[in-house]
N, C-alpha and C positions, 0 to 999 in steps of 0.2 A: 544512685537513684535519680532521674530525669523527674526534677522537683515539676518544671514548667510541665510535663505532658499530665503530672500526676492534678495538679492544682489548673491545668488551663482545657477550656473548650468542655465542661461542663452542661452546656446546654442550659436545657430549662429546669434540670434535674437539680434539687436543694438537697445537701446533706441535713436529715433534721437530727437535730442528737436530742434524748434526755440527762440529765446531768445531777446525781446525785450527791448529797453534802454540797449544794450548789454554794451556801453561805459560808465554804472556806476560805484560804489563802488562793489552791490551787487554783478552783474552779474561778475567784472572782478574774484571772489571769487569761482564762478559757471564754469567759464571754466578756471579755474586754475587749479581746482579741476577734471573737466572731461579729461584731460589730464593724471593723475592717472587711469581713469576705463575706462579699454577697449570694458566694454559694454555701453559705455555712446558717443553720441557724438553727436554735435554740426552741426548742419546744414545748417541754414540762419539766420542771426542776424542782428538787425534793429539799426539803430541808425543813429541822424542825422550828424553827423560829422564820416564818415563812414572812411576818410583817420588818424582820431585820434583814433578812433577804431580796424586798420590796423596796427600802430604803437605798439597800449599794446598789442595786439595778441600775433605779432612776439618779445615782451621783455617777455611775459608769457611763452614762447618758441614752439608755431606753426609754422610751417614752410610759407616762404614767397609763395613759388608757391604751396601751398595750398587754398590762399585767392583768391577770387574773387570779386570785385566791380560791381556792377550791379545797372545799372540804370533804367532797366526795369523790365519786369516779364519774356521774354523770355529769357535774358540776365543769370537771379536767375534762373529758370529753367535747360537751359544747365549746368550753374557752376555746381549746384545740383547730375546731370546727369555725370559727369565726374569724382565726387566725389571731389570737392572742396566745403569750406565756402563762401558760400554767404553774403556778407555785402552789406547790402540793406539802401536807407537813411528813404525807406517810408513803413511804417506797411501793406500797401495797398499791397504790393510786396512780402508779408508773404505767402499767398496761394498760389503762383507760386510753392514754392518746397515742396514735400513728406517730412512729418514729423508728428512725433507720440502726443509730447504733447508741447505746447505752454508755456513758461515761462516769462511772464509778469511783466516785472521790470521798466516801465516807472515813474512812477510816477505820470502820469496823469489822469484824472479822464477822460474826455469824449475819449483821444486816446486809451489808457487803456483799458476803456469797450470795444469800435467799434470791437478793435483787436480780443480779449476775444470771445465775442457774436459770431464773425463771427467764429472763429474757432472749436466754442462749436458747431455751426449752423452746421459746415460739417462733426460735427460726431469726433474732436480732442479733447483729455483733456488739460486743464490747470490748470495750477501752477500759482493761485494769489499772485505779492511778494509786488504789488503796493495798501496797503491799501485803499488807498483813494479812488479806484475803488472800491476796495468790501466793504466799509463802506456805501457806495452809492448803489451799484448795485448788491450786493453779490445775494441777495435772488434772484432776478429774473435771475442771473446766476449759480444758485445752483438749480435750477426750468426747466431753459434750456437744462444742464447738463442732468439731469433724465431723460426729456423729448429725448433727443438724445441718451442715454445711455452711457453715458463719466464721464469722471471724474471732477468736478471741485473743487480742493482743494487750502488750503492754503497750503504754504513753508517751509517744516523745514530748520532750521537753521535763522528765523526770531521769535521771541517772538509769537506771536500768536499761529502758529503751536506748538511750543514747550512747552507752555504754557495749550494750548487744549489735549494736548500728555499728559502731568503729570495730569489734571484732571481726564482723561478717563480713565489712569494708578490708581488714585486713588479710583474712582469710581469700577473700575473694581475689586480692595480688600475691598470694602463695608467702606471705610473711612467715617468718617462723615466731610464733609469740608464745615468749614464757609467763607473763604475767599483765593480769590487766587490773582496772578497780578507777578509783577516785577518791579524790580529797573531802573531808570531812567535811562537816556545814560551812563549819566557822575558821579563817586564816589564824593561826597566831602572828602577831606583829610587833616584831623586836623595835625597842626603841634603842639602841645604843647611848643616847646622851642619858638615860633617866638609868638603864638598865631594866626595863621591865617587861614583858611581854603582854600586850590585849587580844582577848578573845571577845569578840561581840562587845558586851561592855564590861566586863571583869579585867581588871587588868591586875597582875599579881610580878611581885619582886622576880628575877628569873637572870642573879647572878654568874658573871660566868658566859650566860648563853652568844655573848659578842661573840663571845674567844672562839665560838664552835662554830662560826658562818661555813668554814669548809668541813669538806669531810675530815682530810687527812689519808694516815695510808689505813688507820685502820676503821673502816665503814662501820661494823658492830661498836667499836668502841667509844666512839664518836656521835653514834647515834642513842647509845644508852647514856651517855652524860647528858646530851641535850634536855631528854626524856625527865632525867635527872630535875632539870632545871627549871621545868614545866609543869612536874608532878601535882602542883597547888591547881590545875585544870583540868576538867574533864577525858577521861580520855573515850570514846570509846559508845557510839552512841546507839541504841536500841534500832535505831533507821537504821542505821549505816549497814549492819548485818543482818537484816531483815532486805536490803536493796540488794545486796550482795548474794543473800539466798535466792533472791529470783532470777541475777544473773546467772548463778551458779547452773539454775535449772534449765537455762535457755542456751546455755554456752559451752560446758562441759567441765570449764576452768572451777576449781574449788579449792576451798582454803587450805594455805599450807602450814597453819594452826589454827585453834577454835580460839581464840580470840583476836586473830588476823594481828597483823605484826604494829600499827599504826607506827610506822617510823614518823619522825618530824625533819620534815625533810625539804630544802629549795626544787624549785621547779628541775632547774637545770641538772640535778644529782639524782633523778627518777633513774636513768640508764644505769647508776653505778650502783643503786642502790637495792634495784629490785633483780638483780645479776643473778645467776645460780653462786650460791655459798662457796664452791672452788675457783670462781674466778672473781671472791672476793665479796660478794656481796650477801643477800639475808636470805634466799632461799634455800631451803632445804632440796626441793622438785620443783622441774619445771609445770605449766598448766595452772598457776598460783592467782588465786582472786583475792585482792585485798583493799584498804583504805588507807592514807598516810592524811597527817595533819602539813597542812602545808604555811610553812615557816617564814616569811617575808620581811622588807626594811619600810617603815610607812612611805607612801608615793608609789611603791614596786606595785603592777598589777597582780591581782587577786587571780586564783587558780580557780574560784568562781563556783566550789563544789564539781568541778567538772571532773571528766573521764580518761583515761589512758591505756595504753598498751605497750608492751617493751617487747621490743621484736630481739633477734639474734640478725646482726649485721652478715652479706655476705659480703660481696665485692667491695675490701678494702678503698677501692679509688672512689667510686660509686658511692660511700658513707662517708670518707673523706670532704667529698664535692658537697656534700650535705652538710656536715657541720659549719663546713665556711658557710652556708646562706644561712646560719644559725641555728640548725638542728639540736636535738637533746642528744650525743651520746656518750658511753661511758668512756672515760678516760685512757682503756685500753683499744676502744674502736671496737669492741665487741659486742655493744650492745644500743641500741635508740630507744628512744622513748619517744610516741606519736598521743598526743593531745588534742583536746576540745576543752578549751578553758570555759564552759559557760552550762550552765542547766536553766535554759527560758520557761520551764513550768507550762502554764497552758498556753502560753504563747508560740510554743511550737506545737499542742496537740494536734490543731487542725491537719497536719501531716498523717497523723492515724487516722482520724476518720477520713478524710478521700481518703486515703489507702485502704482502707479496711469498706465503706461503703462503695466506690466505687471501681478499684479492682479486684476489693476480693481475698486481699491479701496481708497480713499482720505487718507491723511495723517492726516485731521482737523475733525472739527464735519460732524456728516454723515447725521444731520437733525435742520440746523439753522433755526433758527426762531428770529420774533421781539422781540427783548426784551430790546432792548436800541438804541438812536440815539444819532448819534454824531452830534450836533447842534454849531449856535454859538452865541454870545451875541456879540452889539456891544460895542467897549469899548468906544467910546466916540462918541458924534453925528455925526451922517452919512448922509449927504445930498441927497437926490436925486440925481441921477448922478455919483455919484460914483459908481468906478469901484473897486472890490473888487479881486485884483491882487492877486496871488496866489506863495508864491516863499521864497529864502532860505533852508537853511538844512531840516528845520524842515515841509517846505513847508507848514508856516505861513498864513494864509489870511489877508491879510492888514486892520487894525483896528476890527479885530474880534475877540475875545477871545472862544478857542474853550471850549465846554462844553461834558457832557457824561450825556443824561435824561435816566431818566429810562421810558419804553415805554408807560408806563399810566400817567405819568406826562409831555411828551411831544404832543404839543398843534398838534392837526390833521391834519394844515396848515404848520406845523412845516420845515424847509429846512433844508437838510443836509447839512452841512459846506460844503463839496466838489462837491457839485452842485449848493451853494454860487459864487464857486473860478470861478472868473474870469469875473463872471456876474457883467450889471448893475443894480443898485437900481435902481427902480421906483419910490421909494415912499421914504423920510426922515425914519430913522430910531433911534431913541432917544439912547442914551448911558445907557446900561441897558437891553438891551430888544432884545428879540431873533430876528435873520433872519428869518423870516419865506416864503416863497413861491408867495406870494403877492408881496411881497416887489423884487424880481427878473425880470428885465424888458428881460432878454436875456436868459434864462436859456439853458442851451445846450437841445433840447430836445428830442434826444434821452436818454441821462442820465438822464428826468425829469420821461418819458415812463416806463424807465428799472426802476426807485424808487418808482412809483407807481406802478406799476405792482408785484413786490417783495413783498409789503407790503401788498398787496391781498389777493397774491395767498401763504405767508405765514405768518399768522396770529400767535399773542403771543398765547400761551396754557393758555386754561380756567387757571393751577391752576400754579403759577411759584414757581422758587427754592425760598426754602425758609428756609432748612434744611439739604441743603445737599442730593438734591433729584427733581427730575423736573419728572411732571405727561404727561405722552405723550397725543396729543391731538386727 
């Protein structure tokens, strides 16, 4: 993509965005950053603590008698009209002010959509940054979009996006790639003098794990001792397969198990590790989306949550020439691994909105489709009655282990995890055994609408990837 034609000679033309859960992590990242580009701005911004909102504004360095608090929609409307920010507490208050593309960073699944839908409904794009919406409702929001003529994309500067970018980038030089995905939040970081490994700030004993810096000959075995060693740490994070299911839908690539393989694994050992399983490495098929925990020595740089793909090498001399400039590949020459060590959050978004306001065109795939649901098992018996709370970083569903099916092995009753969150069970649910739709006594139902309707109106393609190639339907 021609960043400069995309970002330059704008005219007098403003992208105005509204920007929803504006008092997050994500968004504080998104108008940090539009305060740099003066064809970027910020217009009415939603969140429910709107005077804690008003506070990080003016430390980002907005000016105070540029905000406005508004309680209503006439209130958001004048602010709008005088050229001040609107800080609204309620999404409902979104359509009161003139603005180009929607940026969606709540987190919530049923507020999330409502926003989305309606904005899509009067003809505005949006910028999904809230997975949990699009892993639920994407398709019949991808379906709306077209129907309206707008844009509905995902975000760069969020793994998905960035993720879907280096496939398309690869695809688009005739790569052959059998597996793509990225690294968990957090590095693990081996200290070899103490022996212990830190994650964020847990740091736990993790004997042994010097001895396994290489692979060895044998990849699986090598990779389940590490595993072994690390077991006192998380594996395995609600995002991570929830970011994965919206690649899945945008790419074609899906998982080559329902709880994706998480190897713990060096940068440099991607090629050897993410191989098809006969020439040594963990795959079962090729077309594989997954996450690995990425395993370092402190001072080594960080894999930064970022993204990858492992192509099949052709022209031995041609991959040769590559590894001497330092390339990733595997140790028989059969296999690269191409990276983006970084996810800048809203600091790359402004890429989707020009992209998405002024040509028109999404930053993510341009024709998702079913190809995988993010489901969840219960982890341990779940009574009738329970309520399946929804919350944390990771934005967890209480006693649910999230899963990634691939779309022919998930059952037709099947519930998406975040159309789960929040619902009561009807029915006992055994430890073991999927949520499925049945078992939902409250489902939010418009988000039940918007999932059945997506799954409809975009159906998996007769033949899926399976080579590094997906047959259009």
């Amino acid at each position: 993509m021609n960043l400069h034609h995309l970002f330059a000679d704008t005219g007098d033309r403003t992208v105005r965005y509204a920007l929803s859960g504006a008092g997050g992590g994500f968004a504080r990242t998104l108008l940090a950053q539009s305060l740099r580009l003066p064809g970027l701005a910020p217009v009415v911004l939603c969140d429910r603590d709107v005077e804690r909102l008003r506070s990080m504004l003016i430390e980002l360095g907005y000016a105070d008698g540029s905000l406005r608090i508004c309680a209503d929609a006439d209130a958001a409307a004048h602010a709008a009209r005088e050229g001040h920010i609107a800080l609204v507490p309620d999404g409902g208050l979104l359509p009161a002010v003139e603005w180009d593309i929607l940026v969606e960073a709540t987190g919530s699944p049923a507020d999330g959509y409502a926003m989305a839908r309606e904005a899509l409904s009067a003809g505005r794009h949006v910028a999904m940054v809230s997975k949990e919406v699009d892993s639920v409702a994407g398709l019949h929001l991808a379906e709306l979009a077209q129907r309206h003529g707008v844009v509905y994309t995902t975000a760069d500067g969020d793994q998905p996006a960035n993720l879907i970018a280096l496939v398309t980038w690869g695809e688009l030089l005739g790569l052959d790639i059998v597996a793509i995905g990225k690294s968990s939040e957090y590095d693990l970081v081996l200290d070899p003098a103490t022996g212990t490994v830190t994650q964020l700030d847990t740091t736990v004993p993790a004997p042994g794990l010097a001895d396994l810096l290489t692979l060895g000959d044998d990849v699986a075995a090598t990779l389940a001792a590490r595993a072994e060693t690390v077991a006192a740490l998380p594996v395995g994070a609600t995002a991570d397969y929830c970011e994965m299911a919206v690649v899945a839908t945008n790419t074609g690539f899906r998982p080559d198990t329902e709880r994706l393989h998480y190897p713990v694994a060096r940068i440099a050992e991607l090629a050897d590790i993410y191989a098809l399983s006969e020439d040594g490495g963990i795959l079962r098929r090729p077309g594989a989306v997954d996450v690995f925990s990425a395993l370092r020595l402190p001072g080594e740089a960080s894999f930064a949550g970022g993204v990858f793909i492992v192509v099949r090498t052709g022209d031995p001399t041609t991959w040769e020439t590559l590894r001497g400039k330092g390339h990733v590949l595997s140790r028989d020459g059969r296999y690269a691994a191409i990276y983006l060590p970084y996810h800048l959050m809203g600091v790359e978004t402004p890429v989707s909105l020009f992209s998405a306001v002024l040509h028109n065109r999404p930053s993510g795939g341009t024709d998702p489709r079913a190809h995988a649901v993010l489901a969840g098992r219960a982890r341990q018996d779940l009574p009738a009655g329970t309520v399946l709370d929804m919350g944390g970083h990771h934005h967890d569903v209480t006693g649910v282990a999230a899963v990634l099916l691939r779309d022919e092995d998930a059952p037709a009753d099947v519930a998406p995890l975040y159309l789960a969150a929040h619902a009561t069970l009807a029915a006992d649910v055994p430890a073991g055994e999927l949520i499925t739709l049945a078992h939902l006594a409250d489902a939010d139902e418009e988000l039940l609408a918007a999932w059945t309707s997506g799954r409809s109106s975009r159906p998996t393609p007769a033949t899926v990837r399976a080579s590094g190639t997906v047959s259009a339907s």
